[in-house]
Every structure is written in structure tokens, then in C-alpha cells.
C-alpha positions as a Markdown table, in Angstrom:
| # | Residue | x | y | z |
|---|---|---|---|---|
| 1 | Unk | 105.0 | 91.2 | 101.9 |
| 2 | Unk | 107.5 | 88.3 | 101.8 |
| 3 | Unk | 105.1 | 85.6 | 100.3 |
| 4 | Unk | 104.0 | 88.3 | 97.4 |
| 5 | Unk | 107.7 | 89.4 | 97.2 |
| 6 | Unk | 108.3 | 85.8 | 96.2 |
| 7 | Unk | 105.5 | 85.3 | 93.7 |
| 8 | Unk | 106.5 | 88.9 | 92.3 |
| 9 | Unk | 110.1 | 87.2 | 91.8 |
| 10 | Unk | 108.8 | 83.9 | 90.1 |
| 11 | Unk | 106.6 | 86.2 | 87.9 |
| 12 | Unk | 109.5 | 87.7 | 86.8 |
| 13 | Unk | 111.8 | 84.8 | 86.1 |
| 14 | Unk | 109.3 | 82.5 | 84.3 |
| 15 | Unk | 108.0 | 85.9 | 82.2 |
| 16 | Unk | 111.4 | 86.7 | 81.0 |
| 17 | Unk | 112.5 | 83.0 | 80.3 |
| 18 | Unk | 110.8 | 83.8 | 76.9 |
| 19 | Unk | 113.6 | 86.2 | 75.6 |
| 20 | Unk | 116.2 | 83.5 | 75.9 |
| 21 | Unk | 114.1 | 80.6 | 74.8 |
| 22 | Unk | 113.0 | 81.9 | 71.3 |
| 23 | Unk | 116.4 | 82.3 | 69.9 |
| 24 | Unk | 116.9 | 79.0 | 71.7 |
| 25 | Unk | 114.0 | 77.4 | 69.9 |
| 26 | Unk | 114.5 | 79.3 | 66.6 |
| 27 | Unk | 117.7 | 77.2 | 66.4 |
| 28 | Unk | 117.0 | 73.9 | 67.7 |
| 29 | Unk | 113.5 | 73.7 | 65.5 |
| 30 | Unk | 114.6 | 75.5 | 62.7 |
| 31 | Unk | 112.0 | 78.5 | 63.2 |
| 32 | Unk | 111.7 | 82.0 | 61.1 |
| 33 | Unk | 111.4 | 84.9 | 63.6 |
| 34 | Unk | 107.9 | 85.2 | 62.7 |
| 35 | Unk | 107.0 | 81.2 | 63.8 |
| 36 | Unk | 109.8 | 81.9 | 66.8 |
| 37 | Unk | 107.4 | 84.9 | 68.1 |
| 38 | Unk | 104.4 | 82.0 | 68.7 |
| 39 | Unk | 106.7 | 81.3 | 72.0 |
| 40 | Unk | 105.4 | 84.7 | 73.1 |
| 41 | Unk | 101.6 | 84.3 | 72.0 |
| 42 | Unk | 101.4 | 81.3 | 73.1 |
| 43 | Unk | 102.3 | 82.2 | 76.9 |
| 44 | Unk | 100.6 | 85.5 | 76.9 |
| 45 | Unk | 97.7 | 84.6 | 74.9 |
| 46 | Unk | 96.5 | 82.7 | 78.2 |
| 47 | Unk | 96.2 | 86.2 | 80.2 |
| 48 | Unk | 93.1 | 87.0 | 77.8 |
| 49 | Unk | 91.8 | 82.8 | 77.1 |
| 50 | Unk | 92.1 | 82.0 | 81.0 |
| 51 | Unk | 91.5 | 85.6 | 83.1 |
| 52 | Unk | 87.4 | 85.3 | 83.4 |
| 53 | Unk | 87.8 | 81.7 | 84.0 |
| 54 | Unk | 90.8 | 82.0 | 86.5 |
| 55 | Unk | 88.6 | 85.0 | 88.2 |
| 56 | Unk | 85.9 | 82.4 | 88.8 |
| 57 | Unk | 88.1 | 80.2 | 90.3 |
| 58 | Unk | 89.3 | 82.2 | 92.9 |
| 59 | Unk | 85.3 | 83.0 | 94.0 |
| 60 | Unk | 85.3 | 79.3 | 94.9 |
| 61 | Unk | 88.6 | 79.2 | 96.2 |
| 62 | Unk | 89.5 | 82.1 | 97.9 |
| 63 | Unk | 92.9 | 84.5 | 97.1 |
| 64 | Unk | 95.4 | 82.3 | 99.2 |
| 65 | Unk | 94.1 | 79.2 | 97.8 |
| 66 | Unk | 93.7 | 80.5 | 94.3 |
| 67 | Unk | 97.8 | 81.5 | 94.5 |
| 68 | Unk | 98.6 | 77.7 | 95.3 |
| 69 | Unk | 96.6 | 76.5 | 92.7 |
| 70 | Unk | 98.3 | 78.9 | 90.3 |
| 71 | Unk | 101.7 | 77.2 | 91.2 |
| 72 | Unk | 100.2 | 74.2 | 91.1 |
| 73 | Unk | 99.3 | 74.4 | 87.4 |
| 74 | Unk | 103.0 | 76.3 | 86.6 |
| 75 | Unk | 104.7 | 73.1 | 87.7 |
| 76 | Unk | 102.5 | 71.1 | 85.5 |
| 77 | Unk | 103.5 | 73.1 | 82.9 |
| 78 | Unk | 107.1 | 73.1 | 83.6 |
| 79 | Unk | 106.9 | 69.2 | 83.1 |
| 80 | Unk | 105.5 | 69.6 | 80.0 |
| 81 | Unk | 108.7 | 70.5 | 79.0 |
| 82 | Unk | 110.6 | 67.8 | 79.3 |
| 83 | Unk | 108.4 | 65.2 | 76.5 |
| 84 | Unk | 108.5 | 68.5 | 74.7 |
| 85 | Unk | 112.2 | 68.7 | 74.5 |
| 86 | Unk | 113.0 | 64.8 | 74.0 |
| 87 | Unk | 110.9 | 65.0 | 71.1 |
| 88 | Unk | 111.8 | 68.5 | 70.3 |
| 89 | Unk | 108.3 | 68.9 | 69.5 |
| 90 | Unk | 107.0 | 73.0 | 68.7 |
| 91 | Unk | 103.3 | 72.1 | 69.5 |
| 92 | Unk | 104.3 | 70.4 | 72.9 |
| 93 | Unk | 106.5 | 73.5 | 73.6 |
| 94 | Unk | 103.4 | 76.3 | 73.0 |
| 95 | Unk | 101.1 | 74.4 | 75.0 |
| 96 | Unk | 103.9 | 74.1 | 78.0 |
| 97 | Unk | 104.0 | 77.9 | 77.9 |
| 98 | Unk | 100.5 | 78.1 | 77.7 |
| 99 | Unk | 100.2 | 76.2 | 80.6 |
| 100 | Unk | 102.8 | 78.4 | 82.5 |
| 101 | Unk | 100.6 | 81.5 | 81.3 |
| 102 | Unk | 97.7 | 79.8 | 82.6 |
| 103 | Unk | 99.2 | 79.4 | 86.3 |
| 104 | Unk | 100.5 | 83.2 | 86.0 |
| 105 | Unk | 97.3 | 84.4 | 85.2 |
| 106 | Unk | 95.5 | 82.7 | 88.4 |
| 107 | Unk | 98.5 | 84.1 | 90.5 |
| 108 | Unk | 98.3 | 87.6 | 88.7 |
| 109 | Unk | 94.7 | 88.2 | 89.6 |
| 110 | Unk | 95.2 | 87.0 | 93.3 |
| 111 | Unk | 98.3 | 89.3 | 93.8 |
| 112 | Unk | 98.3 | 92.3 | 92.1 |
| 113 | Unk | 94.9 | 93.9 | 94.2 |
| 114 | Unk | 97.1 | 92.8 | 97.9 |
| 115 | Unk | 99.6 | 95.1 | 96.7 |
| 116 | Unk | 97.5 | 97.6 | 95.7 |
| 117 | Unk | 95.4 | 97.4 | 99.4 |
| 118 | Unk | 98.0 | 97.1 | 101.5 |
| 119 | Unk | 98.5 | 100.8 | 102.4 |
| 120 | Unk | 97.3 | 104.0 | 100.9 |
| 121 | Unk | 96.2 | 104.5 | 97.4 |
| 122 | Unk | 98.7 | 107.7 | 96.4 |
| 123 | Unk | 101.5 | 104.8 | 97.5 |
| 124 | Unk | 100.5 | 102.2 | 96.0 |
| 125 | Unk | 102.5 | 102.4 | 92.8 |
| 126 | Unk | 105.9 | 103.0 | 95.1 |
| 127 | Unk | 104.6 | 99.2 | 96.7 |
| 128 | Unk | 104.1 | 98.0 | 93.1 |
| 129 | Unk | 107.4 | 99.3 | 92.3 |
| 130 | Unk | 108.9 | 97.4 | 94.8 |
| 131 | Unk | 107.9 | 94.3 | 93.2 |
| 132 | Unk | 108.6 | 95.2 | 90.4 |
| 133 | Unk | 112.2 | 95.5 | 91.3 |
| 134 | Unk | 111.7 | 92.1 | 92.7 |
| 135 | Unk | 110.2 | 90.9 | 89.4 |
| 136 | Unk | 112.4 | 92.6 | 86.7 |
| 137 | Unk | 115.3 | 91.5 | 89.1 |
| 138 | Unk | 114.3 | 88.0 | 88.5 |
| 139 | Unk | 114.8 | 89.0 | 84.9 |
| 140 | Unk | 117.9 | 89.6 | 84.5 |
| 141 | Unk | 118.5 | 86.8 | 86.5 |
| 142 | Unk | 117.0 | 84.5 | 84.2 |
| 143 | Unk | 118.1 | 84.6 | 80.6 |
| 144 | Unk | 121.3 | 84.6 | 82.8 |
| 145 | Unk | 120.7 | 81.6 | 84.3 |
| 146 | Unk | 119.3 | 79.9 | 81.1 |
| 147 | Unk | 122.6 | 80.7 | 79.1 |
| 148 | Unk | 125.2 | 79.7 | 81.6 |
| 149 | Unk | 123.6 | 76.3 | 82.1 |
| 150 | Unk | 122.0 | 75.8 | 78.8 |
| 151 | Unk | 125.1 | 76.9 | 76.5 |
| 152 | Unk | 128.0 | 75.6 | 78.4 |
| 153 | Unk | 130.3 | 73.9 | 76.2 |
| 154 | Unk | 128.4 | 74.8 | 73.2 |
| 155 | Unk | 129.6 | 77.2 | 70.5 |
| 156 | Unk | 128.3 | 79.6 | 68.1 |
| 157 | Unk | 124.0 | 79.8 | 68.7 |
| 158 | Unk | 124.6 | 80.4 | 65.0 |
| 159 | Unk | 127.0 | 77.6 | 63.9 |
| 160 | Unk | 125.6 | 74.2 | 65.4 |
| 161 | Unk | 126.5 | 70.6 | 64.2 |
| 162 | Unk | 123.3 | 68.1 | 64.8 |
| 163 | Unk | 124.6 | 66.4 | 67.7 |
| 164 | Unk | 125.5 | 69.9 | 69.3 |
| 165 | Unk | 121.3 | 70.1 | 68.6 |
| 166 | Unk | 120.5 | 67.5 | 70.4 |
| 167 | Unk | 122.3 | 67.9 | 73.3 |
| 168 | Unk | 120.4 | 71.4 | 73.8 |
| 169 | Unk | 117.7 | 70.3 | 73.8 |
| 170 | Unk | 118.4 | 67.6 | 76.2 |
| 171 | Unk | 120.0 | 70.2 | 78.2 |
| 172 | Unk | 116.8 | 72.1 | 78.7 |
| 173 | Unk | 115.1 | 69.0 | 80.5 |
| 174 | Unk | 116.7 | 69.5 | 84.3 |
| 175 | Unk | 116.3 | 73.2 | 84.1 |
| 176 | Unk | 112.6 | 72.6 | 83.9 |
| 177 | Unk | 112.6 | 69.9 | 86.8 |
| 178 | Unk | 113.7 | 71.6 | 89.5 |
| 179 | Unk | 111.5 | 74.8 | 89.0 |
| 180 | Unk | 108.5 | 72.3 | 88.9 |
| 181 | Unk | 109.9 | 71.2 | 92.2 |
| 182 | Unk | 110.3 | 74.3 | 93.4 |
| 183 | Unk | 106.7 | 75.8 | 92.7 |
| 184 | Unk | 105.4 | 72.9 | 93.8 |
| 185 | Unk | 107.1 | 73.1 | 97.4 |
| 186 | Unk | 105.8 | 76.9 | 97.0 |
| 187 | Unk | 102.7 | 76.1 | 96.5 |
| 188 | Unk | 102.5 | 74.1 | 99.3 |
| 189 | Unk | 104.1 | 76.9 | 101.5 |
| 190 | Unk | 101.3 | 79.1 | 100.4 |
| 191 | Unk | 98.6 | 77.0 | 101.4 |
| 192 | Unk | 99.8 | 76.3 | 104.8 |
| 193 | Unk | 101.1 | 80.1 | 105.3 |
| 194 | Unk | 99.7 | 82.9 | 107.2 |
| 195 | Unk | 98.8 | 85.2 | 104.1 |
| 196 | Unk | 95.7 | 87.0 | 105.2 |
| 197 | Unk | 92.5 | 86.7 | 102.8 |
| 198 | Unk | 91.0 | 89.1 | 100.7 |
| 199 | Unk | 87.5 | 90.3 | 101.9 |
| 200 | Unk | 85.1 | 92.9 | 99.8 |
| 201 | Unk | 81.8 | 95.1 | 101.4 |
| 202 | Unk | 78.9 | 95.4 | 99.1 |
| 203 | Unk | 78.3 | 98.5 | 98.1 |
| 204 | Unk | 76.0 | 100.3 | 95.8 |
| 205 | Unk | 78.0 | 99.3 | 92.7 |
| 206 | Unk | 77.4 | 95.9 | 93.0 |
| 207 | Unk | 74.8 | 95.0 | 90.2 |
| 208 | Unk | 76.8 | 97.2 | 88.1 |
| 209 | Unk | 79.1 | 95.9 | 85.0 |
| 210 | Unk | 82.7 | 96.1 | 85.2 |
| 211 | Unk | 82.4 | 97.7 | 81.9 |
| 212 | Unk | 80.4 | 100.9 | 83.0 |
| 213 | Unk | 84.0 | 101.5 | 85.1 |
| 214 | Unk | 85.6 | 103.4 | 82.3 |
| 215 | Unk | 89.0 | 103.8 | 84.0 |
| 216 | Unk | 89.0 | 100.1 | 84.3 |
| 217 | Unk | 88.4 | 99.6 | 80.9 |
| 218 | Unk | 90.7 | 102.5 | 79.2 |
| 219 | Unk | 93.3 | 100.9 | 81.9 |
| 220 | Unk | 93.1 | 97.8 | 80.2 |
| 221 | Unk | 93.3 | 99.1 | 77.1 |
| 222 | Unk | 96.8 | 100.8 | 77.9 |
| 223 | Unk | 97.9 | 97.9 | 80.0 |
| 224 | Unk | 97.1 | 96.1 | 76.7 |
| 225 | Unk | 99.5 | 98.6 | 74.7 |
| 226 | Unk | 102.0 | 98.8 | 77.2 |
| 227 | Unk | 102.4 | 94.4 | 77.9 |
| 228 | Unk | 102.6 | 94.9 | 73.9 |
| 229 | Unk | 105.6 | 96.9 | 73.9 |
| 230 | Unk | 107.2 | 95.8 | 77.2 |
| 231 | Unk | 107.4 | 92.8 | 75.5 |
| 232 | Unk | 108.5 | 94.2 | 72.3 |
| 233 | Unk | 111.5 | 95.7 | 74.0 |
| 234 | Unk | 112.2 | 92.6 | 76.1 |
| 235 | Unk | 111.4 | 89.7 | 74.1 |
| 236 | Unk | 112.9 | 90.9 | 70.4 |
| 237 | Unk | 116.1 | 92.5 | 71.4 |
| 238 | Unk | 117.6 | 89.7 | 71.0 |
| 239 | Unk | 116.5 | 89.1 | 67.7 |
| 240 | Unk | 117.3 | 91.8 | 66.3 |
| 241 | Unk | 121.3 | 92.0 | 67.8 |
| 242 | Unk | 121.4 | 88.1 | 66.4 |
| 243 | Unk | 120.1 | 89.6 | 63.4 |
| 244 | Unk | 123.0 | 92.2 | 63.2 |
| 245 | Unk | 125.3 | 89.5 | 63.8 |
| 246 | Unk | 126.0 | 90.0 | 68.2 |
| 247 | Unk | 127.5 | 87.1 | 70.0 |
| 248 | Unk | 125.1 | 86.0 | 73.1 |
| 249 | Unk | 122.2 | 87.2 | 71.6 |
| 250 | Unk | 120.2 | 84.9 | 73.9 |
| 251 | Unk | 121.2 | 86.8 | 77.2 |
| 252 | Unk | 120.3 | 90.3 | 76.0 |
| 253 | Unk | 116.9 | 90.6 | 77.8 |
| 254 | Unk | 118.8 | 91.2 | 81.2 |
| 255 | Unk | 120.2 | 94.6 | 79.4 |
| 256 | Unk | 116.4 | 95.4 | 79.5 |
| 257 | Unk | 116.2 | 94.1 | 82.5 |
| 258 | Unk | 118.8 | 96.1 | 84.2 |
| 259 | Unk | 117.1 | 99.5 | 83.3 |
| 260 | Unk | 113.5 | 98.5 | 84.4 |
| 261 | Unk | 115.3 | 97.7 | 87.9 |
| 262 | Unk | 117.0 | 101.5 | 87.6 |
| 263 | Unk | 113.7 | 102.8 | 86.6 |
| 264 | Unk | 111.6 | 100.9 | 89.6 |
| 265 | Unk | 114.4 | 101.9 | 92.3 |
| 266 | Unk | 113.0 | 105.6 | 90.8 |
| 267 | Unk | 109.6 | 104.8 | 91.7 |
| 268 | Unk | 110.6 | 103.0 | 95.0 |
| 269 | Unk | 112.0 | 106.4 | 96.7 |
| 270 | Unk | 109.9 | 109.2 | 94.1 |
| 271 | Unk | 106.2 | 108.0 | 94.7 |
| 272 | Unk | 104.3 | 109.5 | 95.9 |
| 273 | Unk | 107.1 | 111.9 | 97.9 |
| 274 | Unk | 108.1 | 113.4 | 94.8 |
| 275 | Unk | 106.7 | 112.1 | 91.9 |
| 276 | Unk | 102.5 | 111.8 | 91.5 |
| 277 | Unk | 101.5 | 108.7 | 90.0 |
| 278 | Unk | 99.9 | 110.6 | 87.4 |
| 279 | Unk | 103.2 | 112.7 | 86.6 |
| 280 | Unk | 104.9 | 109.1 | 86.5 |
| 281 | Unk | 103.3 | 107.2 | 83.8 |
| 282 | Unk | 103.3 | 110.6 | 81.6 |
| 283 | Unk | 106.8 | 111.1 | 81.8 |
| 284 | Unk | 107.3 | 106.8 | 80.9 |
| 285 | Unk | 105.4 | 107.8 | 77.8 |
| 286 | Unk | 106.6 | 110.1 | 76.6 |
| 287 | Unk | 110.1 | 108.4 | 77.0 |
| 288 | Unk | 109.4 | 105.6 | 75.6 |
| 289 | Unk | 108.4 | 107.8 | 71.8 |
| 290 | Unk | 111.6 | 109.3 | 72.5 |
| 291 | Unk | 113.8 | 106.5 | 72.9 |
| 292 | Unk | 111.8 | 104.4 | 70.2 |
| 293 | Unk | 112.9 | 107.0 | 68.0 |
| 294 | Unk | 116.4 | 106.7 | 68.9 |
| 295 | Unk | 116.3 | 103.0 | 68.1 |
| 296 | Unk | 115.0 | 103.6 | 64.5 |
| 297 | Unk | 117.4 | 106.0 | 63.6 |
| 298 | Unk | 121.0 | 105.6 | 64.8 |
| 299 | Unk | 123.2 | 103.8 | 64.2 |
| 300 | Unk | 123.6 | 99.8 | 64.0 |
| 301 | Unk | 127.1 | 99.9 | 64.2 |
| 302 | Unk | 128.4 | 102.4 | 66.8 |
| 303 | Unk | 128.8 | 101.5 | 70.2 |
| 304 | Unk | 129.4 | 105.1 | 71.2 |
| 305 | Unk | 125.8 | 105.8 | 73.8 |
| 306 | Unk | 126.7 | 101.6 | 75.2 |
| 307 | Unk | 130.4 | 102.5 | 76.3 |
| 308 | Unk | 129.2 | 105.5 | 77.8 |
| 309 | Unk | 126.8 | 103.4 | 79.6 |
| 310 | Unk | 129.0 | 100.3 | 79.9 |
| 311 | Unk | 132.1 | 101.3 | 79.3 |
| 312 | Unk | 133.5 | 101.5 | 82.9 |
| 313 | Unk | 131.7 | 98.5 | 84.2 |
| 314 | Unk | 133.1 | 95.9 | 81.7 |
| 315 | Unk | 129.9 | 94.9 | 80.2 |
| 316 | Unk | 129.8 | 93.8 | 76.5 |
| 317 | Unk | 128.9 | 96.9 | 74.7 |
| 318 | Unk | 125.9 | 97.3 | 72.5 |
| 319 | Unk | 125.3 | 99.2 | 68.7 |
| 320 | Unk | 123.7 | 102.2 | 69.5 |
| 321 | Unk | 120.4 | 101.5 | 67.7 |
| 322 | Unk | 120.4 | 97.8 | 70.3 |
| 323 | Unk | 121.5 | 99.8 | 73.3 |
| 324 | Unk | 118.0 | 102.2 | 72.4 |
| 325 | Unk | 116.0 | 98.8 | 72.5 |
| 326 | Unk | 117.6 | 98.3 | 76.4 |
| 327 | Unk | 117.0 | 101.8 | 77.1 |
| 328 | Unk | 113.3 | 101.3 | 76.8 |
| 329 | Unk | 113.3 | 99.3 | 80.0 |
| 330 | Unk | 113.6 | 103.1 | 81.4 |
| 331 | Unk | 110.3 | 103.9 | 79.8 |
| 332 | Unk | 107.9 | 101.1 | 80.8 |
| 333 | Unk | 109.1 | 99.6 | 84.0 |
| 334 | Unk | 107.0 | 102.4 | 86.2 |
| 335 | Unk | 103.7 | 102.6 | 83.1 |
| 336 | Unk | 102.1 | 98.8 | 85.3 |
| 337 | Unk | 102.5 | 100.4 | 89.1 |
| 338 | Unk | 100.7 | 103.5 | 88.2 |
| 339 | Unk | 97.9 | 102.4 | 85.9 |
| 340 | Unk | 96.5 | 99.7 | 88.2 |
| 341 | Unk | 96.3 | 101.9 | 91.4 |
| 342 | Unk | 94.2 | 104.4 | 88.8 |
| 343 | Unk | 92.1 | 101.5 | 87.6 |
| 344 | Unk | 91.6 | 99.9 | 90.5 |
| 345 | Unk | 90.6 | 103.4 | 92.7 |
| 346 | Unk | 87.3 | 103.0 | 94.8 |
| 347 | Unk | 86.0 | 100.1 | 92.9 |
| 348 | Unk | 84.6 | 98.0 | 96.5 |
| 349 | Unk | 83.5 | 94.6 | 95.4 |
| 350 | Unk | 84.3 | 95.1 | 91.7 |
| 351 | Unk | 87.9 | 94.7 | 92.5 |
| 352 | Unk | 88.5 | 91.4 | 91.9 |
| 353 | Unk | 86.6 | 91.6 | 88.2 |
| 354 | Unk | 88.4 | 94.6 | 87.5 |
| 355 | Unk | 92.2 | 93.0 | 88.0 |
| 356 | Unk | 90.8 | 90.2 | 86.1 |
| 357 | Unk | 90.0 | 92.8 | 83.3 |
| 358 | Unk | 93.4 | 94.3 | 83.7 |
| 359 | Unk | 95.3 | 90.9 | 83.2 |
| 360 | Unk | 93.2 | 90.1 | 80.3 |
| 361 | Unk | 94.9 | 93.1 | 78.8 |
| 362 | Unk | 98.1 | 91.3 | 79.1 |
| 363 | Unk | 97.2 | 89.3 | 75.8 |
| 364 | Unk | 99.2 | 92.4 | 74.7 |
| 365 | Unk | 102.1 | 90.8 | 75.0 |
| 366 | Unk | 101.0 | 88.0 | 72.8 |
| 367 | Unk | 99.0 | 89.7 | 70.2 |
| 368 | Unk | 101.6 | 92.7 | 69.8 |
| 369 | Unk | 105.0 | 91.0 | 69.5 |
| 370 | Unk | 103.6 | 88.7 | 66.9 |
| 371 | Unk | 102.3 | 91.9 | 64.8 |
| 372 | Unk | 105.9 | 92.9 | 65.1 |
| 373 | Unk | 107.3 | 90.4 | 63.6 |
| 374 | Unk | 105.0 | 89.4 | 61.0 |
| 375 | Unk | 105.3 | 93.3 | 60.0 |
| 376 | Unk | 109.4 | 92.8 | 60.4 |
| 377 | Unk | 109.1 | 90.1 | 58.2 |
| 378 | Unk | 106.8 | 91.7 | 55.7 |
| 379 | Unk | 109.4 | 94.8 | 55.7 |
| 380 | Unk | 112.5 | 93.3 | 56.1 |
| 381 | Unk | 113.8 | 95.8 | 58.3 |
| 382 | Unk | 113.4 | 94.9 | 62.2 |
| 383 | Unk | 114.8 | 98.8 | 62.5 |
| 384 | Unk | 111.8 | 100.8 | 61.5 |
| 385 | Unk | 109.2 | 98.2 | 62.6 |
| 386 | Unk | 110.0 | 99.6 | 66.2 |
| 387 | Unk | 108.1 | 103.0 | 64.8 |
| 388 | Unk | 104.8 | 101.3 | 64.9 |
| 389 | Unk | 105.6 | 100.8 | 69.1 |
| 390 | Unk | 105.2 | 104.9 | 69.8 |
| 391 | Unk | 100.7 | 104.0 | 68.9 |
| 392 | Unk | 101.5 | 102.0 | 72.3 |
| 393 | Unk | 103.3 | 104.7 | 74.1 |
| 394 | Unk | 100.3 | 107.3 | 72.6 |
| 395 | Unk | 97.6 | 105.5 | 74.2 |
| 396 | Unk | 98.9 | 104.8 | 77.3 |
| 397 | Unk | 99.9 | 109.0 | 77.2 |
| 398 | Unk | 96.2 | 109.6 | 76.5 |
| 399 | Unk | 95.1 | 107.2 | 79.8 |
| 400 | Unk | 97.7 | 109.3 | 82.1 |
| 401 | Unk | 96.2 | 112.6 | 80.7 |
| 402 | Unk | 92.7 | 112.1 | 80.4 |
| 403 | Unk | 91.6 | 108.2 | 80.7 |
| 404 | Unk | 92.5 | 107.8 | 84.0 |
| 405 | Unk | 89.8 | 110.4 | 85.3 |
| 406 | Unk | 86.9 | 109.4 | 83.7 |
| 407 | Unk | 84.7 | 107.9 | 85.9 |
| 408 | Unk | 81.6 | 106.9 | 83.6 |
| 409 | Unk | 81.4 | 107.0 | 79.6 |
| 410 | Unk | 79.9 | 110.2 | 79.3 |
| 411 | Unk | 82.5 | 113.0 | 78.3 |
């Protein structure tokens, strides 16, 4: 539990890097939203390019050796960062995230089914919850981390000379070093650790497709929604406060942060004692319509629902129609623990093809966000475009009431 607690944290700090590096790159390349969003494609979009190749990897490899690999390639892509920032270079920064994706999704596939098989199936979301709250912890951590060391001694995001420029972009370079160091050394303690390897029976499934499973594939359809709008909520919220004209816009993805960790601790001591993991991902649902709502029509201005929230603690309040956006961290941080123990339920050998089915669906979070702000952009009204997010929370409603069950296609 300690080696996948650790991977579960560096999932979470290199995922939610990407809120505070596309403002950061919209500035220092002189991006529109829309072109800034390709920092998210880019990374996710090597969930759905890389899965069935990655899952083929760790046949050959085996799980434990198929996680050091993963960090391997991560550090290789946290290198690329460095010629990509000396020559502040937009190509040279998509393909370093793609190469980071591409690490992730080796680890993802190798992780996710050891949670799930450690203990019982009706607990396995609370175990997925758990690092979760290790994960999203790491991301409030990070665009943290990234502003105080980044934007020291710089002004304004919004008001930078060209030497101020340069030397954010230069700043970017050690950052990147030492977590290629450090994934590296982790890699390393991987390989030469005591983590157990994963071993399947054949059963009477075994010449079956993956894709007669239809849990596993309506599962991957809502994980596909949900990455989609997890990433909506954690990626744009900064965006869209810059765009209203709030100071540290870069750092606003820990206020997302800091209410998927609320909503995991939930999940932590409710599942399965309780809370059902069914009941659980219908109640995120049908939060997250509701709070999507809430973002669309109050207020950009009033700060009235952020100081009730923030008020005594001393954090930097938030317009009301911003402090919605946070909110839906509340929503989706339980929606992954409880559809991959429903997925993944009594599937024997198919196991490891069905988690690399489920982290293909996490091109939603590359697909999705970039449909956002192309239709943002279109509009002109960042606002209402968060509307078009409650088709996510629908679909993944219809999976917790119905998808989940069905066993085979016919109805």
C-alpha cells in the first residue's frame, strides 16, 4: 500500500501540473485559450494513443516491472522540458506532456486493478478513495508548488515585460530536473521492491472480447465523460477567474483540489459502511448538474457562497459563479473509485484488458476540455459553456442506475 500510495501521489501531482502550466504557457507563448487547452490534449490524449500498446507491454513485463518502466519514460519526459523551455518551443512542450501521459498510462493500468484486488469488492472504492486523497492531495500541492517557485519575484501573470518572459521560462527548467531525478530513483525503488505480482486463472471467459463485457465498456464510456469534466472543473478554472480579471489565477486548481480531498475523506469512512458504491456515484451526479448549474447562473461578482466557505480560514475568496467551478471537486472526486470496482467485477483474466479499456477512456480529458474551449471561444461566454458539462454528469447517472448491471448487450 505504501509503493501504490506513492505512485497514487505522483499521479496526482504531474496530472494537476496542467492547471497551472496553461495559464503559464498562454503567457510566455502568447496562446488564445483555445491553443492553451492543447496542453491538456496533448497529455491526455496518450491515455487513448498509448493504453493497448502500454497493456502489451506489461504481458511481457509483468505489473511491477511495467510500473518502473512507466517512471522511467515520465522522467524522460520531464527532460524534455528543459530544450523545450530554452527555446520556448509549443511543439517541444505538447510532446513533453505527451510523454508524461505516456508514462501515466503504463503506471495507470499496472495500479489501478492492485487497488481494486487487494480486499473485498463492496470496499474497494473506500481503498480507491484513499488514493484518491493521496492523489488529489498531491494536487493541491502542486499548482502550489509551481507558483511559489515559478512566480517569485515576478509581477502581474497579466502585465509582463520581455525579460520578465524569459526568465519564466528559464525558471521552469530546475523544476523539471529534480522530478526527473526523483522518478527515476522511484523507479528504481520499484524494481528492486517487494511489490507482489499480479497473477490471473483462466477461466471460461478467456476467448471472449473485452467488448462483449458491457459494464466494461459503458464504464468507459462514463469514465470518458467524467475525466472530461474532472478536467473541465480542474484545468479551466483558472481561465475563466484570469478571464474575470482574479489575481493568482495560476494557483486556483488546488481550490478544486481541496474539495475532491473533502469529498474522498467521505468515501474513506462512508464506503461501503454507509454508503453503497452504487448510491455513491448517483448522488456525485447528480451534484455535479446541480452545482454546474450554479456556476452558470450566479453571480461573477459576489463573493458571498466563497466567504462563507473561506471566510474564517483566511483564504482569498472567490466570485460566486468561480467558487461553483471549485465546488465541483465535491461532485467528481468519488464518480473514479466506484465505477472501476463496477467495471472491473468478476472479470478473471480479462482484468488487465479491461483497466486498459478504462484508461483509454481518460482521452476524456483531452478530447473534452478542448470542446470546451473551442465552444467558449465560439460563444464568448466561458459562463454558459459549463452547461454542455451536465451531458457528462447524465451519462455517468445512467451507468450508476442502469449501466453498471448489465452484464451482456442484450436488454
Amino acid at each position: 500500500m505504501i509503493v501504490l500510495g506513492i505512485l497514487f501521489f505522483i499521479f496526482g501531482f504531474v496530472t494537476w501540473l496542467n492547471g497551472s502550466l496553461i495559464p503559464f504557457l498562454k503567457v510566455i507563448l502568447t496562446l488564445s485559450d483555445f491553443e492553451a487547452l492543447f496542453v491538456t490534449f496533448a497529455f491526455y490524449i496518450a491515455y487513448t494513443v498509448m493504453a493497448l500498446p502500454m497493456a502489451s507491454i506489461l504481458e511481457r513485463t509483468g505489473y511491477k516491472n511495467g510500473i518502473s518502466l512507466g517512471l522511467f519514460i515520465m522522467s524522460i519526459g520531464s527532460l524534455l522540458f528543459i530544450p523545450a523551455a530554452l527555446n520556448a518551443e509549443y511543439a517541444l512542450f505538447l510532446l513533453a506532456l505527451f510523454t508524461l501521459g505516456t508514462g501515466l498510462t503504463l503506471l495507470q493500468t499496472a495500479s489501478n486493478p492492485y487497488v481494486v484486488l487487494l480486499g473485498p469488492q463492496e470496499s474497494a472504492a473506500m481503498r480507491i478513495s484513499i488514493m484518491g486523497l493521496i492523489n488529489k492531495s498531491a494536487g493541491v500541492l502542486a499548482p502550489l508548488v509551481f507558483t511559489s517557485l515559478i512566480f517569485s519575484g515576478i509581477g502581474s501573470i497579466d502585465d509582463l515585460k520581455t525579460e520578465d518572459i524569459t526568465l519564466l521560462a528559464d525558471k521552469l527548467i530546475l523544476p523539471y530536473i529534480v522530478m526527473a531525478v526523483a522518478l527515476s530513483a522511484l523507479a528504481l525503488f520499484v524494481k528492486y521492491s517487494s511489490l507482489k505480482e499480479l497473477h490471473y486463472e483462466k477461466d471460461e471467459y478467456d476467448d471472449t472480447s473485452i467488448f462483449s463485457f458491457a459494464r466494461v465498456v459503458l464504464g468507459a464510456v462514463a469514465l470518458f465523460f467524467y475525466v472530461g469534466i474532472e478536467v473541465i472543473a480542474g484545468d479551466t478554472i483558472g481561465l475563466y477567474a484570469q478571464g474575470l480579471g482574479f489575481l493568482d489565477a495560476t494557483a486556483l486548481t488546488s481550490y478544486t483540489m481541496v474539495f475532491m480531498v473533502i469529498s474522498y475523506l467521505i468515501g474513506v469512512f462512508c464506503i461501503p459502511k454507509y454508503l453503497s458504491q452504487e448510491k455513491a456515484l448517483i448522488g456525485s451526479a447528480s451534484l455535479g448538474i446541480i452545482l454546474l448549474l450554479g456556476v452558470a447562473f450566479s453571480s461573477t461578482t459576489s463573493h458571498s457562497i466563497s466567504e462563507i466557505l473561506w471566510g474564517w480560514s483566511g483564504v482569498m475568496p472567490l466570485p460566486n459563479s468561480v467558487m461553483f467551478v471549485a465546488l465541483l471537486g465535491l461532485a467528481n472526486a468519488l464518480v473514479w473509485p466506484t465505477i472501476w470496482p463496477l467495471a472491473l467485477d468478476d472479470l478473471g483474466s480479462h482484468t488487465p484488458k479491461g483497466s486498459a479499456l478504462l484508461i483509454m477512456a481518460i482521452a476524456g480529458g483531452a478530447l473534452l476540455p478542448l470542446a470546451f474551449g473551442r465552444i467558449s471561444a465560439l460563444s464568448g461566454d466561458m459562463q454558459s459553456t459549463y452547461l454542455y458539462g451536465i451531458i457528462c454528469y447524465l451519462v455517468i447517472l445512467f451507468y450508476a442506475i442502469k449501466g453498471h448491471k448489465m452484464n451482456s448487450w442484450s436488454l
